[in-house]
NULUM-202191 format. One record per residue (C-alpha): x, y, z. Coordinates in steps of 0.05 Angstrom, whole numbers, padded with zeros to 5 digits, always signed. Last residue first. Example, Ala and Ser with C-alpha at 12.3 -4.5 7.8 and 13.67 -1.06 7.14 Angstrom:
BEGIN
+00273-00021+00143;+00246-00090+00156;
end
This chain:
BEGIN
+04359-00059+00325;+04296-00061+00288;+04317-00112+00237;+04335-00163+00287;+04255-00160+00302;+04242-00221+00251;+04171-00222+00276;+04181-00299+00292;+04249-00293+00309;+04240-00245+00373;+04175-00286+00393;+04230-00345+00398;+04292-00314+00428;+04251-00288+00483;+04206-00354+00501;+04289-00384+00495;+04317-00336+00542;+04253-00335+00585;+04262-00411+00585;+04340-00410+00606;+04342-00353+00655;+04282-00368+00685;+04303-00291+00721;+04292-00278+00793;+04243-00251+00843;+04229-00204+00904;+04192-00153+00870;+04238-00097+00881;+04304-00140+00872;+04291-00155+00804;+04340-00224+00784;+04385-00236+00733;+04391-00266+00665;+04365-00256+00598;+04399-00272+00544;+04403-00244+00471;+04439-00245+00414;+04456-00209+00347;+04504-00250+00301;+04572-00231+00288;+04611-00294+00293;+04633-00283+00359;+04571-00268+00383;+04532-00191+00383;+04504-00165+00439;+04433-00147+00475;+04428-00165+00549;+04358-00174+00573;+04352-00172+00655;+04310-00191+00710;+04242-00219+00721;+04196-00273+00729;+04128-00302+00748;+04098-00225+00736;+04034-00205+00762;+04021-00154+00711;+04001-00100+00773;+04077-00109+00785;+04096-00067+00728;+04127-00010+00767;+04152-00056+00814;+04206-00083+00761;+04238-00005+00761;+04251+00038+00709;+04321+00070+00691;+04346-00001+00664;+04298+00013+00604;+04235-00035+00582;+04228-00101+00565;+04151-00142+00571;+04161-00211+00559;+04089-00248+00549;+04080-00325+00567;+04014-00314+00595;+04042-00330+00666;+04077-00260+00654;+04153-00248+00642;+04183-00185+00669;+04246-00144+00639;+04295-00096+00649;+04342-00072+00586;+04413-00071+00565;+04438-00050+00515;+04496-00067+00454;+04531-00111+00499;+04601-00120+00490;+04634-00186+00486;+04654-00230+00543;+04609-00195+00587;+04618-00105+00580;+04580-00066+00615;+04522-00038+00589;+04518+00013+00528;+04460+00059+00521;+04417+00077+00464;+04353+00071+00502;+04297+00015+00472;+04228+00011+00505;+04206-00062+00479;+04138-00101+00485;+04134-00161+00462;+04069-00192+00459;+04056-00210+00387;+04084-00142+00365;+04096-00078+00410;+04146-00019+00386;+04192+00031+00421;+04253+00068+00407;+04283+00119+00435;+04352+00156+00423;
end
């Protein structure tokens, strides 16, 4: 399965695979880079960070996709991308995430 879609500078590249398991399961997991323009580009684990280096990204790492306990889709990013040498805001590109993902009401899409 693929999905992809781009609104209000998201841009998401979705395979159907599971990750490994946190304290619930994750429904995917993708790579991701944040720009200094505040945009969060996701795509799938198979590609690497460098490939989107030309974006001069300010950080990078990982978006886990899961459900809460209450049944609620979630995500976090978290991490670091070893190719270009830097890690996840973990806390604002969580929250910059959370937010765009809101705004367009992307839960539908998953």
């Amino acid at each position: 399965m693929f999905l992809a879609w781009t609104w209000s500078g998201i841009w998401f590249a979705l395979i159907g695979i599971p990750s490994v398991p946190t304290k619930q399961r994750a429904m995917a997991t993708l790579k991701y880079i944040r720009t200094k323009e505040g945009e969060i580009i996701a795509f799938p684990e198979y590609k690497c960070h460098a490939e989107y280096a030309h974006l001069n990204p300010i950080s990078a790492g990982f978006i886990e996709m899961y459900h809460d306990e209450s049944g609620h889709l979630r995500f976090r990013c978290f991490g670091e991308s070893v190719s270009l040498k830097i890690v996840s805001k973990e806390r604002e590109d969580t929250e910059l995430l959370n937010k765009k993902i809101v705004k367009k009401e992307l839960y539908s899409f998953f």
